[in-house]
ROVO-778981 format. One record per residue (C-alpha): residue in three letters; x, y, z. Coordinates in steps of 0.25 Angstrom, whole numbers, plus 5000, padded with zeros to 4 digits. Example, Ala and Ser with C-alpha at 12.3 -4.5 7.8 and 13.67 -1.06 7.14 Angstrom:
// residues 2
- ALA:5049:4982:5031
- SER:5055:4996:5029
//
This chain:
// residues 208
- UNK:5022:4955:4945
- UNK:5011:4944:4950
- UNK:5015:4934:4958
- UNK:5000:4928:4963
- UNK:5001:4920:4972
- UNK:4993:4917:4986
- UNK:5000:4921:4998
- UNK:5002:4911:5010
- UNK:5004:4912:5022
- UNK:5018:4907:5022
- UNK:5023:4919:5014
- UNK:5018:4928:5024
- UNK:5029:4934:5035
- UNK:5024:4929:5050
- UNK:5027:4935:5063
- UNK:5025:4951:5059
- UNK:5027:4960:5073
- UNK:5018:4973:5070
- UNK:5025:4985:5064
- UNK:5022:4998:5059
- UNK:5025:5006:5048
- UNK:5019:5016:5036
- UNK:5016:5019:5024
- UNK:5014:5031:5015
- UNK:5001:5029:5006
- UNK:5004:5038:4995
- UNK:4991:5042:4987
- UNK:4987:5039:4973
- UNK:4976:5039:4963
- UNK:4970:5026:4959
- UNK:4976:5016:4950
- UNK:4962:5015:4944
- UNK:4963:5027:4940
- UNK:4976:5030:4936
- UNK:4974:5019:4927
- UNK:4965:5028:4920
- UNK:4971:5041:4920
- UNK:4984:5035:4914
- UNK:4979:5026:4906
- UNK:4985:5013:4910
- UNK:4983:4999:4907
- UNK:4985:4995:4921
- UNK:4985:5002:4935
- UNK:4994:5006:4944
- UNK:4992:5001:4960
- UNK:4986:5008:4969
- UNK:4993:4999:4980
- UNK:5005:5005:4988
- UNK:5010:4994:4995
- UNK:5018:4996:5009
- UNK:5029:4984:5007
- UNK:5021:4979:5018
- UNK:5014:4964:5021
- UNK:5003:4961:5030
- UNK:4998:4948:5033
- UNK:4985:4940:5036
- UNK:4980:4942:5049
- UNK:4989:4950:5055
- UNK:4983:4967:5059
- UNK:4988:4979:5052
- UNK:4985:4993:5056
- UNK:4985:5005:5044
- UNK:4983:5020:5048
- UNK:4984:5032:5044
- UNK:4977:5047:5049
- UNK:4980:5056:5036
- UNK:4965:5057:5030
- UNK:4964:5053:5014
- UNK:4955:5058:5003
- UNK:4954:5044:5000
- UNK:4955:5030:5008
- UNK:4967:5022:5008
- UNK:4967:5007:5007
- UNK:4976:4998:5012
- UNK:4980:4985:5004
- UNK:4985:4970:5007
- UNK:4988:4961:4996
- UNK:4994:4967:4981
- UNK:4984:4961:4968
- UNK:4996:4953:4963
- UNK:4996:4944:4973
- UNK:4983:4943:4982
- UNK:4970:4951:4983
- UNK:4973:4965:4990
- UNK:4963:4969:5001
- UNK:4960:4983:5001
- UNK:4958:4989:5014
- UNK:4953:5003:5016
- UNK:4959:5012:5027
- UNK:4954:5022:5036
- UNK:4962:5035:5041
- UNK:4966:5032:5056
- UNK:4970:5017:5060
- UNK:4966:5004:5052
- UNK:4968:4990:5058
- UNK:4968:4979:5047
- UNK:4969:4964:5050
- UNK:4976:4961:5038
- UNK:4966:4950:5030
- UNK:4976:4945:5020
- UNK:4993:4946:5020
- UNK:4998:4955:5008
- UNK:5005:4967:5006
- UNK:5000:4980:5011
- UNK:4997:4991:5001
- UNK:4987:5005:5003
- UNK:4982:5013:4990
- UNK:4976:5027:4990
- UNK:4971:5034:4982
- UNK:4973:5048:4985
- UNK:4984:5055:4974
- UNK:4995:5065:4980
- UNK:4991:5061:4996
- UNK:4999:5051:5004
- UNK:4997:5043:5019
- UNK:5005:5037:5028
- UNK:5000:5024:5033
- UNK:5004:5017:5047
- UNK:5006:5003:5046
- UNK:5006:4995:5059
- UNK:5004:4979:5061
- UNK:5012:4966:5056
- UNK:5017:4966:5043
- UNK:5029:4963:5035
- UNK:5036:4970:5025
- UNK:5040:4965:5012
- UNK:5053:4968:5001
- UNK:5049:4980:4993
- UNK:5057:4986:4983
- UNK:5055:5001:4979
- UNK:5061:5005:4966
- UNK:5073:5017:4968
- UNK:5072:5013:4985
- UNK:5074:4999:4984
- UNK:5089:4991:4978
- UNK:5090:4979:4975
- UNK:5098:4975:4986
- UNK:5088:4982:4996
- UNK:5078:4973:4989
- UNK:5085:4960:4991
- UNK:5088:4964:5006
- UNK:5071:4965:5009
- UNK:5069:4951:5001
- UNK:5080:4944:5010
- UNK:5074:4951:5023
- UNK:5059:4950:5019
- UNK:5059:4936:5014
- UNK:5046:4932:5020
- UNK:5038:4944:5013
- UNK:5028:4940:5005
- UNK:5027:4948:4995
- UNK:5039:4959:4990
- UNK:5034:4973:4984
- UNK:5042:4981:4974
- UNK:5039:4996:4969
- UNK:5045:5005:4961
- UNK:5039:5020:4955
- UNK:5026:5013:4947
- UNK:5026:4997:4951
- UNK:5022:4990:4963
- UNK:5028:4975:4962
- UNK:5023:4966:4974
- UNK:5028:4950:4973
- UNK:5029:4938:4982
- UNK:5042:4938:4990
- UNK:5045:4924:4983
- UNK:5044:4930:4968
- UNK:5052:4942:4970
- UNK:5063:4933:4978
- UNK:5063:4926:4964
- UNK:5061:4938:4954
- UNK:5062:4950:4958
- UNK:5078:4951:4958
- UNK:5080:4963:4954
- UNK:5069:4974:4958
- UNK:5074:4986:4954
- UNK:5076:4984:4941
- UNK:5060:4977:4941
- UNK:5056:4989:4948
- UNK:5061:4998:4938
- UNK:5056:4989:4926
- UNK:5042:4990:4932
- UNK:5042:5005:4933
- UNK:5049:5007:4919
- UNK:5036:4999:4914
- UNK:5026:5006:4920
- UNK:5033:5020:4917
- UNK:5032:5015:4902
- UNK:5015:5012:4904
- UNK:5013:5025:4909
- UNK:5020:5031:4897
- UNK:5013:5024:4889
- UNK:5000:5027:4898
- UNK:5003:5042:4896
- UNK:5007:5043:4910
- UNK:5020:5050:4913
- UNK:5028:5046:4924
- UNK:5027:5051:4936
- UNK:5010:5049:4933
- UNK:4999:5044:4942
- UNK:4998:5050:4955
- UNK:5014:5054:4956
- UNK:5018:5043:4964
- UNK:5021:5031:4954
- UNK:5008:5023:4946
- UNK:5014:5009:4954
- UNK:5009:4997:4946
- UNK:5009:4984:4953
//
């Protein structure tokens, strides 16, 4: 779903306290080259995004003290909507001044491993929808409560939907059967890709 379009300083939230929270980065191998191994046409994200949304300007801290084969990368921004910066993090503490507003993602690349990530600053959080977690009515509940979040993310097994809070207001009205379309979808590519289900790294090939 692409909904490009420049984002504006009035569709950011204002007045964030800081906060903290985490996030579990859970390890997986390349899109790149998962693209190759199973023979797809396109691949699958490398993003996981938090359901959170910094903005321009304002300082974010991101640690984590578990040591990793491989780095793990911190992302603001999703491609369908703006340019994503990629920041590279160090094990220990990692202070940020955020240099563009977009929704905050990590990927790592290290298959079968997993990291707990502190996040602490000021930052919003947007509607997320997760296929099997999420009703309807649960859904509906974060878009009346979180009507100034620019963005809304929705997830399910193998897809990653991220659109303007606007756009899914108008036409995302019913997300879990969307979610459940998309899965069915790219469950059907992987079959035809000679992947069986549960492939890739084990923990779901999310398209976005």
């Amino acid at each position: 779903m692409d909904d490009r379009h420049d984002e504006t300083a009035g569709s950011e939230p204002s007045s964030l306290t800081p906060r903290q929270t985490s996030f579990t980065v859970i390890g997986r191998t390349s899109a790149d080259l998962n693209k190759v191994r199973q023979r797809r046409s396109l691949p699958h994200s490398d993003y996981q995004p938090t359901g959170i949304y910094v903005t321009k300007g304002e300082h974010l801290e991101l640690s984590y003290y578990q040591d990793t084969a491989v780095k793990i990368s911190a992302v603001i921004g999703v491609p369908e909507l703006n340019t994503p910066i990629v920041i590279d993090l160090n094990v220990g503490f990692n202070a940020i001044d955020v240099p563009e507003s977009g929704l905050l993602s990590f990927i790592y690349h290290e298959a079968g491993k997993s990291v707990l990530i502190t996040i602490k600053g000021s930052f919003s959080d947007v509607p997320s929808f997760i296929l099997g977690e999420t009703s309807n009515a649960q859904w509906w509940h974060q878009m009346d409560q979180l009507q100034s979040a620019p963005v809304v993310m929705l997830t399910s097994e193998r897809a990653i939907i991220v659109v303007r809070y606007e756009s899914a207001r108008i036409y995302i009205t019913a997300p879990e059967k969307l979610m459940a379309y998309y899965d069915q979808v790219i469950r059907s590519q992987d079959d035809i890709s000679a992947v069986l289900g549960g492939g890739g790294d084990g923990v779901g090939d999310r398209s976005q």
